[in-house]
Each structure stands twice: as structure tokens, then as C-alpha cells.
DSSP file (Angstrom, degrees, kcal/mol; ACC not computed):
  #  RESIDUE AA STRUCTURE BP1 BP2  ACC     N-H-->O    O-->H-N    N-H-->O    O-->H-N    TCO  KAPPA ALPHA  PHI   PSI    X-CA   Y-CA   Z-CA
    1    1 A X              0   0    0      0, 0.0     2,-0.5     0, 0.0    23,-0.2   0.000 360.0 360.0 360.0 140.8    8.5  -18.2   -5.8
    2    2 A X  E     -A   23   0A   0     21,-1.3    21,-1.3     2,-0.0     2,-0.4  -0.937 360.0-145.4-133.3 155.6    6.7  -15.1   -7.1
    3    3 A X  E     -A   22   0A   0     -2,-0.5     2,-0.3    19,-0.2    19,-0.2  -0.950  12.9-175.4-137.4 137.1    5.8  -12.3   -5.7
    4    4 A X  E     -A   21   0A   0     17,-1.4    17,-3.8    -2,-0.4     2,-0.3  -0.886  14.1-164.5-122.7 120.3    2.3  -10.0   -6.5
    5    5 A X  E     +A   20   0A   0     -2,-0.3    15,-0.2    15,-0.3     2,-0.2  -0.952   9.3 174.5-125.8 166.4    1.6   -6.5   -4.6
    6    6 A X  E     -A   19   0A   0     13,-0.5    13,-2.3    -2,-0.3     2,-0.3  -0.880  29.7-123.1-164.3 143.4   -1.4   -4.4   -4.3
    7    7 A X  E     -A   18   0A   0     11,-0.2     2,-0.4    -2,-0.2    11,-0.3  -0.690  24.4-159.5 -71.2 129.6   -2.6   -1.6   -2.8
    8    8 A X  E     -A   17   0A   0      9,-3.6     9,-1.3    -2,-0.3     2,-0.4  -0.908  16.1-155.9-118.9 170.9   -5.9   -1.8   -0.5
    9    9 A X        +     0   0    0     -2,-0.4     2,-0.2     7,-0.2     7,-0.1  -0.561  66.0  93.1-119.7  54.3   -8.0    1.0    0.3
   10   10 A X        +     0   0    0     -2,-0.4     7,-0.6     3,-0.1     2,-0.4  -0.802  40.2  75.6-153.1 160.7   -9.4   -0.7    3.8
   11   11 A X  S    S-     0   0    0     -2,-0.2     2,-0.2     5,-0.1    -2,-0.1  -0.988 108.2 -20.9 140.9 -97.8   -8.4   -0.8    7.7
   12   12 A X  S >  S-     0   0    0     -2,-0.4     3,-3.1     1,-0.1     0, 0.0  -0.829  92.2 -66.4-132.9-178.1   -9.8    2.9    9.0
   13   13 A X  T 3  S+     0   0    0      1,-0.2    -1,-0.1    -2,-0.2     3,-0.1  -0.210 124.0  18.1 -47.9 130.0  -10.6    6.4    6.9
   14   14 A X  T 3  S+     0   0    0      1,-0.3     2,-0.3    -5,-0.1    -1,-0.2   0.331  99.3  95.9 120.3 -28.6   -7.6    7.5    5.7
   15   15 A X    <   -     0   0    0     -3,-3.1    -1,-0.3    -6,-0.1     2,-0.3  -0.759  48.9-156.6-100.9 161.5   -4.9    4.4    5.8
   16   16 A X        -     0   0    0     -2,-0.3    20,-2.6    20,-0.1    -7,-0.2  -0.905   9.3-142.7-144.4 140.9   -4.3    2.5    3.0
   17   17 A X  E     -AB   8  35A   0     -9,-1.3    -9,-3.6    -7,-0.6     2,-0.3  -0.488  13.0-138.5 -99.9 163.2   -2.9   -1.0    3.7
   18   18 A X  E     -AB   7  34A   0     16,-1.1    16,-1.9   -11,-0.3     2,-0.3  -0.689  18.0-155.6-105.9 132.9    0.3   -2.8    0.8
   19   19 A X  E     -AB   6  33A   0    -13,-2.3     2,-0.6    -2,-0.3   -13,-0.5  -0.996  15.3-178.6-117.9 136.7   -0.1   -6.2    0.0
   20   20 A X  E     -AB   5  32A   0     12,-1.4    12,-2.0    -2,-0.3     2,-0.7  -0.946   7.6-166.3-120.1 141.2    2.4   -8.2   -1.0
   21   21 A X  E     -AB   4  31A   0    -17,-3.8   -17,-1.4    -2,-0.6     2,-0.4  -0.775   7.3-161.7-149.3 134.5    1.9  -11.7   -1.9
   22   22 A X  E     -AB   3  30A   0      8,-3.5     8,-5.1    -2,-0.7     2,-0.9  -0.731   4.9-158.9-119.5 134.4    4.3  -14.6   -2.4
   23   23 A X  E     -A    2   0A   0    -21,-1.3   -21,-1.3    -2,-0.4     2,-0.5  -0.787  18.2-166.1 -89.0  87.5    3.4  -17.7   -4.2
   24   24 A X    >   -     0   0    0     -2,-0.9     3,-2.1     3,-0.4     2,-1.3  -0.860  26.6-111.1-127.3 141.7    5.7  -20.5   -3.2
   25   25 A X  T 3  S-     0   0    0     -2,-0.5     3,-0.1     1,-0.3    -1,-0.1  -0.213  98.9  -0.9 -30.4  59.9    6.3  -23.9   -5.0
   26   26 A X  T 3  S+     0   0    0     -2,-1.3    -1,-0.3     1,-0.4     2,-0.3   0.319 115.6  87.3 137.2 -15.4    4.8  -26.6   -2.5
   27   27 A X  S <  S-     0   0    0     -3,-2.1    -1,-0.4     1,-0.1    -3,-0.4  -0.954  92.0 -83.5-115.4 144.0    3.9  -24.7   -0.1
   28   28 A X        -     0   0    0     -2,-0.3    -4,-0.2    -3,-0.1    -1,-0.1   0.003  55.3-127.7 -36.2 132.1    0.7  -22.5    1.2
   29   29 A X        -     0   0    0     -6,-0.1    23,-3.0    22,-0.1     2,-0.4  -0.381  28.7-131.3-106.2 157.0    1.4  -19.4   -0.7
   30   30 A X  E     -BC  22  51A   0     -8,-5.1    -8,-3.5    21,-0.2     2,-0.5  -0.938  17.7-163.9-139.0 131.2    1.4  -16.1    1.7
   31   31 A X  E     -BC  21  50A   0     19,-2.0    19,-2.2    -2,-0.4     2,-0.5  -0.901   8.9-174.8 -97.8 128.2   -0.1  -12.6    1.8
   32   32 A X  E     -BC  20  49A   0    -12,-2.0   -12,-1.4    -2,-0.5    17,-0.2  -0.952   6.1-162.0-146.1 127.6    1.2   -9.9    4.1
   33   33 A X  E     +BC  19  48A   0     15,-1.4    15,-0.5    -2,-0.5   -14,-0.2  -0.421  12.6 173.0-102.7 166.1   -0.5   -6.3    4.4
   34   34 A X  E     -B   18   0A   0    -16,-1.9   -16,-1.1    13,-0.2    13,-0.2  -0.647  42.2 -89.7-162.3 108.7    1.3   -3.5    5.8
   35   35 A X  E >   -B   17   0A   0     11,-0.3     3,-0.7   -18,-0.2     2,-0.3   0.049  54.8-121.8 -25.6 135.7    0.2    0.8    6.1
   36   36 A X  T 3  S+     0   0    0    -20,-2.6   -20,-0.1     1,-0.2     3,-0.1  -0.608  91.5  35.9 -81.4 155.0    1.5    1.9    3.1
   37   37 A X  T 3  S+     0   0    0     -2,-0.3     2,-0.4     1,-0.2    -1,-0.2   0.834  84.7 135.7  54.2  39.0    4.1    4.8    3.3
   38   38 A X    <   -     0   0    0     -3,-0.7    -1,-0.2    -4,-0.1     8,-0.0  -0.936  56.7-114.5-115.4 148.6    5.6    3.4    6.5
   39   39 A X     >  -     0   0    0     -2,-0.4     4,-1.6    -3,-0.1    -1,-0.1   0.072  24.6-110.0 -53.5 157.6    9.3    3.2    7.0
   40   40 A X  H >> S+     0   0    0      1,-0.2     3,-2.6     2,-0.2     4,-0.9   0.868 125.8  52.9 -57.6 -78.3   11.3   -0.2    7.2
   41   41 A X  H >4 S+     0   0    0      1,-0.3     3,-1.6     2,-0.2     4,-0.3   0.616 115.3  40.8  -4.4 -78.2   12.0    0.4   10.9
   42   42 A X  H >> S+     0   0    0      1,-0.3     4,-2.0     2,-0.2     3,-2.0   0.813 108.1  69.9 -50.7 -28.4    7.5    1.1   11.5
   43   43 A X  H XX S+     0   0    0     -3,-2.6     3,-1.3    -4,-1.6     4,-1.2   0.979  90.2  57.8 -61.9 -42.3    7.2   -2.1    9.0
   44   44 A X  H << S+     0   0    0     -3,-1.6    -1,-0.3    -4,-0.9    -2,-0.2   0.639 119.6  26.3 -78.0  -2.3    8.7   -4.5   11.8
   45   45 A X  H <4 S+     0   0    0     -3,-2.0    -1,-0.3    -4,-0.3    -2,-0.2   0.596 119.1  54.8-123.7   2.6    6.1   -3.8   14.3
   46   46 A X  H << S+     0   0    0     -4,-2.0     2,-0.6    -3,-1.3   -11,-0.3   0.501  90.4  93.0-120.4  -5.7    2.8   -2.6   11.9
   47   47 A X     <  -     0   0    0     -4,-1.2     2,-0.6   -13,-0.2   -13,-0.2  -0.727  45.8-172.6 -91.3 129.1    2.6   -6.2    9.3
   48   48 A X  E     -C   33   0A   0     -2,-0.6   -15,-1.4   -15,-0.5     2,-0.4  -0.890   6.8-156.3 -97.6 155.1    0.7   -9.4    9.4
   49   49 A X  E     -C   32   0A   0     -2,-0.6     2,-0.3   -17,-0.2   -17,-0.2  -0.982   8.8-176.7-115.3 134.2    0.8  -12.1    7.5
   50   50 A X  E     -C   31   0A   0    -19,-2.2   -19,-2.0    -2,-0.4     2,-0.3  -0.918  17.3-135.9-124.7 152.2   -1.7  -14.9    6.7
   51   51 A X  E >   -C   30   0A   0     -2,-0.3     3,-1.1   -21,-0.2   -21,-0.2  -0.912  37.2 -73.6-130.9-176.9   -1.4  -18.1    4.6
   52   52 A X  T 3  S+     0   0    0    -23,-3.0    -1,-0.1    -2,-0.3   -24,-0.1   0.204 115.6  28.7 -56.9 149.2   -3.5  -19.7    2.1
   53   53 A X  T 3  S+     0   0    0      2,-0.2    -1,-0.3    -3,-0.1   -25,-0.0   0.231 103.0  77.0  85.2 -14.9   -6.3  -21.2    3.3
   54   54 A X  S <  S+     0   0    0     -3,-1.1     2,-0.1     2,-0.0    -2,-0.1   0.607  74.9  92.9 -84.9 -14.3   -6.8  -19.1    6.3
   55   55 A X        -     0   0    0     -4,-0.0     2,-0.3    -5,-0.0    -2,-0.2  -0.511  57.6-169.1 -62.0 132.9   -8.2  -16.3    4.1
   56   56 A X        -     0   0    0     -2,-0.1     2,-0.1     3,-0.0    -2,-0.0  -0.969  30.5-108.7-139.4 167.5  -12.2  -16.3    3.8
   57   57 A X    >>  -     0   0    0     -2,-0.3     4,-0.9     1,-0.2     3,-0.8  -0.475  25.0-135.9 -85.8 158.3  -14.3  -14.1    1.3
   58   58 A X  H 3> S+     0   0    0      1,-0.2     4,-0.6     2,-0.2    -1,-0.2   0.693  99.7  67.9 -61.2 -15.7  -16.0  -11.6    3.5
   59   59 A X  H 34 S+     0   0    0      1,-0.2     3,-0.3     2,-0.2    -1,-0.2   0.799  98.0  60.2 -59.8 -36.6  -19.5  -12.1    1.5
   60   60 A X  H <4 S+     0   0    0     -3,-0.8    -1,-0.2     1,-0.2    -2,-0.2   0.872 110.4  34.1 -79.1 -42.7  -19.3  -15.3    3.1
   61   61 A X  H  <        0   0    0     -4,-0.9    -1,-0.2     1,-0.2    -2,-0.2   0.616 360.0 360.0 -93.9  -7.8  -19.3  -14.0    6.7
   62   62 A X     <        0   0    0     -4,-0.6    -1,-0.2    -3,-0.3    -2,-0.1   0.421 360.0 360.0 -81.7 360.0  -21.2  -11.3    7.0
């Protein structure tokens, strides 16, 4: 299993969302965004998580 973060600079003016994203062996591999500079306690109600294969590029949809 690995795990990859990044900051994105997307959601409304002003926020910027944490990505964390974990790669695991055999299974869909999983990204989960979060407001950056929120407490553990804010974390449990403010993350999603998607996994692979649900993601699509936004050029595609627009």
C-alpha cells in the first residue's frame, strides 16, 4: 500500500482541499480530499472518498 498527498486549490474562493491517495495491491486504489487546515475532530464530518474508476477527467464532461 502507498500512500501520495497533494494539495488542491479547488471547491470555493478561498478553501483549499488535501488529497491523500492510497494505492493498494489488488484492489481499486482510493483518493480522499479534505479542507486543508481542519482539525481531526472537523476531518470526520468534512472528507470524501472516491475509488478508482469512479474518477472522470473534467475535459471530458464539460
Amino acid at each position: 500500500m502507498t500512500t501520495n498527498s497533494t494539495a488542491l486549490d479547488i471547491v470555493s474562493p478561498g478553501q483549499v482541499l488535501h488529497a491523500v491517495t492510497v494505492e493498494r495491491d489488488g484492489e481499486p486504489d482510493e483518493c480522499t480530499l479534505y479542507p486543508r487546515g481542519t482539525s481531526r475532530l472537523e476531518r470526520m464530518s468534512t472528507w470524501i472518498t472516491a475509488a478508482e474508476g469512479s474518477f472522470v477527467d473534467p475535459r471530458t464532461v464539460r
